[in-house]
N, C-alpha and C positions, 0 to 999 in steps of 0.2 A: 372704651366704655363711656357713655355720656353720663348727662346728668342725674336724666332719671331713672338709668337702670342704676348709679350709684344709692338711690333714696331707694330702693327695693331690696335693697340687702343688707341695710343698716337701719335701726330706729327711727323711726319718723321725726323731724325736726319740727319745732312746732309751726314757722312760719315755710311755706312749701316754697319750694324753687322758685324765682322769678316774682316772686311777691313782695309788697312794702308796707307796713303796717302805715293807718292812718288814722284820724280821730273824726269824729264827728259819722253819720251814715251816709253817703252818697245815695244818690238816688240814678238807677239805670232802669229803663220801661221801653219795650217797641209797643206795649199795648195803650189805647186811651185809656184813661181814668174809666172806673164805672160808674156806674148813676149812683145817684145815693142811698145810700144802706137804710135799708127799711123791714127792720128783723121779724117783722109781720108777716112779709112775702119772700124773703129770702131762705133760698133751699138749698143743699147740697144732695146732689144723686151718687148713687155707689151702684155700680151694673155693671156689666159683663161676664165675664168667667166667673163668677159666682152660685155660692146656692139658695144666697139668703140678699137677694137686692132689696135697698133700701133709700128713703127718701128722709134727711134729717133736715129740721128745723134747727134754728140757732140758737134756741134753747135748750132744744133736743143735744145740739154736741156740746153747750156749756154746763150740761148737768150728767157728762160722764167723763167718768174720773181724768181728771188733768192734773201736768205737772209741771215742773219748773226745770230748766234745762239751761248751761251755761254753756256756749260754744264760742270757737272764731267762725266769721263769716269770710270766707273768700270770691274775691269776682277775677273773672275770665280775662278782666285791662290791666288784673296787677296789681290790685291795692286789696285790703286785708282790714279786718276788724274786731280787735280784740274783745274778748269776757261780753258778749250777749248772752243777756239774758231772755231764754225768750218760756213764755206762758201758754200750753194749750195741749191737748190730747193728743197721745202716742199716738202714730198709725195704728200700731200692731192693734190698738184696740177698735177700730172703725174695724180691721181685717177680722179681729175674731168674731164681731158680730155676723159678717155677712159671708164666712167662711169659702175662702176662696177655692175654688175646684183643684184638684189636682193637675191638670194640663196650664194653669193661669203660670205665666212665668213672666210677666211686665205689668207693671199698673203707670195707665196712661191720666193723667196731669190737666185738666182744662180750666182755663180761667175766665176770666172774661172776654168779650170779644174774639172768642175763636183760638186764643195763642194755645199750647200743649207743651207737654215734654214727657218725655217716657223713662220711668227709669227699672232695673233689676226688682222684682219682686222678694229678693235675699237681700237687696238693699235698705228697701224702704220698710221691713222688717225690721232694721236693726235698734237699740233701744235707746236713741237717741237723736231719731227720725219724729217730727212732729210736725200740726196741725196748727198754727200758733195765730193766737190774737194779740197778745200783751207783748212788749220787747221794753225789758229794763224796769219793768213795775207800772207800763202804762200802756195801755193801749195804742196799738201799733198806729201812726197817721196810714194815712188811704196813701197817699205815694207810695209807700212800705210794702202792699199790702194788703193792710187790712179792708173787710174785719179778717178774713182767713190767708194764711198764708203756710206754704210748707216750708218745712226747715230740715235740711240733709245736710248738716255740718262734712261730710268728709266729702264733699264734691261741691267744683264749681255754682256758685250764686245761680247760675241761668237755669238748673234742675229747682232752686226752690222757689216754686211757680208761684207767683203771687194772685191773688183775689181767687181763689178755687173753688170753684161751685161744681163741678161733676169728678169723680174718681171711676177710670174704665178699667178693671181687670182683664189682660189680654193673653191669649195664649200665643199670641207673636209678636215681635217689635213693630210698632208701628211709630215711625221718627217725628219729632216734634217740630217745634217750629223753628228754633238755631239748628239741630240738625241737619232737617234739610238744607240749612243754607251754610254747611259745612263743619258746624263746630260739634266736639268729638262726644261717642254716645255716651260711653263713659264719664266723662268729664271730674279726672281726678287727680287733683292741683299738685298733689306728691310726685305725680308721673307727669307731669306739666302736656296733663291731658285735655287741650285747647281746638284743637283741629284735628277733623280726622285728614287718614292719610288716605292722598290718590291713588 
């Protein structure tokens, strides 16, 4: 039995296999920075499998109900970062507005400049899955990020896609951008879920 069929049958440890807790945030990006936020013209789209598509303004998602959420952040190299705090609206509530179809079983990720990632639509349901602009009581820096970013505490950093302007309900997987370039779809640091298998 290896590692991580041992962390599957026992209580979750807080810090997952192969990880090192560190201080301060690292910053990891294949994407360029985006131009500068100018919450005038800045949109986010919500489309696909859906019944209710929508277009919000940054006003529009900072005057529906948000919250405050304390998690570790995990990255895919091994380091780890404890008690973030991070500030900004569930998923679940962008999803109950624009009430996802029943065939929708993936909500696809895009950021700026093209990058994506795809994750379980039973995932990013979950109540601790968010939309976040603030981390620690302060407005996230752009490196991070902001202004929007997703936060999926039980999976690898590289599923919470940073600068987020379109969300695609999909009724099939469609692989993001470390995906295709082999890292695993799942991406779940307990199962030292890094790469998929050939």
């Amino acid at each position: 039995m290896n590692v991580a069929q041992v962390y599957t049958l026992t209580e979750k440890p807080r810090l997952p296999p192969g990880q090192r807790w560190v201080t301060g945030f690292p910053v990891r990006t294949v994407e360029r920075m985006p131009e500068p936020f100018d919450p005038e013209i800045w949109t986010l789209i919500v489309d696909g499998a859906i019944e209710n598509p929508l277009v919000f303004s940054y006003e529009d998602l900072q005057n529906l109900p948000h919250t405050k959420q304390t998690s570790d952040f995990h990255c895919v190299e091994g380091w780890s970062v404890k008690d973030n705090q991070w500030e900004g609206v569930l998923f679940w509530e962008i999803a109950n507005q624009v009430k996802p179809k029943s065939l929708a079983k993936f909500v696809l990720f895009h950021a700026e400049h093209e990058y994506t990632s795809a994750i379980a639509l039973d995932v990013v349901m979950e109540e601790d899955v968010l939309l976040a602009w603030n981390r620690n009581g302060e407005p996230m820096q752009v490196k991070d990020g902001w202004p929007l970013r997703l936060i999926i505490p039980r999976l690898y950093a590289y599923k919470s896609v940073k600068w987020v302007r379109r969300i695609t309900f999909l009724e099939e997987l469609k692989l993001g951008y470390w995906e295709k370039r082999g890292y695993h779809q799942d991406a779940d640091p307990w199962q030292s879920q890094r790469f998929a298998k050939r």
